[in-house]
C-alpha positions in Angstrom: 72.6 -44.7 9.7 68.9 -43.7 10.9 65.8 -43.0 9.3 63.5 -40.6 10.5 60.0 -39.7 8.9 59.3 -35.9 8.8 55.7 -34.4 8.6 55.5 -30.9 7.4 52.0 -29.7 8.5 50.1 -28.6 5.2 48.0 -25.5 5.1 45.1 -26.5 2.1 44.2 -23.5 -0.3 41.3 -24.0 -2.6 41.0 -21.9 -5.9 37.7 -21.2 -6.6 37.9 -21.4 -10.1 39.2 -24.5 -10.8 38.9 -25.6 -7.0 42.8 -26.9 -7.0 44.2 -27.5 -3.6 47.6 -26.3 -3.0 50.4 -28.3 -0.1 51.9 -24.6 1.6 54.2 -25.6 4.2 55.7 -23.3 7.0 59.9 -22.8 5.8 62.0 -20.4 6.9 65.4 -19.0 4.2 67.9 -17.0 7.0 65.3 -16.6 9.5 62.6 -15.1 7.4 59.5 -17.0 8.0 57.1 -17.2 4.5 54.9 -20.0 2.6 56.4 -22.9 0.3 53.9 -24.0 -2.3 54.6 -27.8 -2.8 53.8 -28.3 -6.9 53.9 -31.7 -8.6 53.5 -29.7 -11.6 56.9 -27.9 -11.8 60.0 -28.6 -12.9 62.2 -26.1 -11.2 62.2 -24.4 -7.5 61.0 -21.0 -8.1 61.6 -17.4 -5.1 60.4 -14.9 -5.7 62.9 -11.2 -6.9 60.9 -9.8 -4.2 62.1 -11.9 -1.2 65.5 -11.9 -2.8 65.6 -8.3 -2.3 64.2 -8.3 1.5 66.9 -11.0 2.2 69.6 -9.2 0.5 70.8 -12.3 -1.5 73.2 -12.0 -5.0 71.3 -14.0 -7.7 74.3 -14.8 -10.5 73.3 -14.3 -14.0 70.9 -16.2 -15.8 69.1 -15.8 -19.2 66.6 -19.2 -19.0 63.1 -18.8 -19.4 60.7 -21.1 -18.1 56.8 -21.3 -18.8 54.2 -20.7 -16.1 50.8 -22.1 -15.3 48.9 -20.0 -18.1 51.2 -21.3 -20.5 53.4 -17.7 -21.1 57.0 -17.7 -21.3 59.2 -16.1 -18.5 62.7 -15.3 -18.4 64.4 -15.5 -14.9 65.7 -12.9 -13.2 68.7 -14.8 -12.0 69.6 -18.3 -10.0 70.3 -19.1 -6.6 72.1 -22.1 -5.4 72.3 -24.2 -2.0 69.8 -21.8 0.1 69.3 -23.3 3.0 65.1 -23.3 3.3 63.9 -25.1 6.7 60.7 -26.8 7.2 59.8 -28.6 10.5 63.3 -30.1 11.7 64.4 -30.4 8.2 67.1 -28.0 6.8 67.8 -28.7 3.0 70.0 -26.8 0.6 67.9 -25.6 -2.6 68.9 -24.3 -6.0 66.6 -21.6 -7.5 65.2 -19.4 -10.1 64.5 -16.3 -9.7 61.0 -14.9 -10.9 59.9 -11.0 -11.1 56.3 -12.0 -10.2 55.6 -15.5 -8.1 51.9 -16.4 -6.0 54.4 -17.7 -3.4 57.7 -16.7 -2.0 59.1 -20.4 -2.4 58.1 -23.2 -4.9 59.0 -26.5 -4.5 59.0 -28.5 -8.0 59.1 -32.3 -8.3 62.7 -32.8 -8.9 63.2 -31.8 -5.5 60.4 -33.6 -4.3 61.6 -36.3 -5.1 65.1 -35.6 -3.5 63.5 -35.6 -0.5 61.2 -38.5 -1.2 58.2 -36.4 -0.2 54.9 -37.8 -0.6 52.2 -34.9 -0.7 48.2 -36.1 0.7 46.2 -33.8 -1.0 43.1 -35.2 0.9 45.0 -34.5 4.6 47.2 -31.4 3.3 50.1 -33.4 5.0 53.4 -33.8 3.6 55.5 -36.7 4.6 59.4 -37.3 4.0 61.5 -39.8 4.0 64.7 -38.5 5.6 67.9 -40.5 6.2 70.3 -39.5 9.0 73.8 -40.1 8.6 76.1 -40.5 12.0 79.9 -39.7 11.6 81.9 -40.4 14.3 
């Protein structure tokens, strides 16, 4: 067993009105290339219904509704489970709702953040993660 530390190079955005910065990180879901947003402040990954459809994915059923920044209630469109969403040399199987309208193709919640034991530098827009590498023989 090997450890190897993966940096995802961060891209900062800066919202004028409340002059947030945001981690986006390069990823790439069955060789689409987009944006993830990288937010502490979520519970659950979030794609978009729009790159479901350009991907042609099958979302199963879903009726949950989750809340969004502005504090409005959402229902999902549907979930996704183990897409494989790559990011540097890491390749990591995500579950997902499904949102009608999203600011980014991918969001990244915490949960999975922590998962893979990635620590986000704001001041650097760098995100670092811990990644342990298993050798079967």
């Amino acid at each position: 067993m090997g450890r190897a530390v993966v940096n995802f190079a961060g891209k900062a955005k800066v919202h004028e009105e409340s002059m947030h910065r945001h981690l986006l990180v390069r990823a790439e879901v069955y060789s689409e290339s987009t944006m993830a947003l990288f937010d502490s402040g979520a519970v659950r990954n979030v794609m978009s219904h729009k790159m479901v459809k350009k991907l042609q994915l099958r979302t199963q059923p879903n009726k949950r509704s989750i809340k969004v920044a502005n504090c409005a209630s959402e229902n999902s469109v549907g979930i996704l489970n183990e897409v494989p969403i790559s990011m540097a040399e890491l390749v990591v199987p995500i579950d997902f709702l499904v949102q009608e309208e999203t600011s980014y193709d991918i969001h990244i919640g915490l949960p999975t953040m922590i998962q893979l034991r990635a620590r986000p530098d704001y001041y650097r827009m760098v995100l670092k993660t811990m990644v342990i590498i298993l050798k079967v023989s």
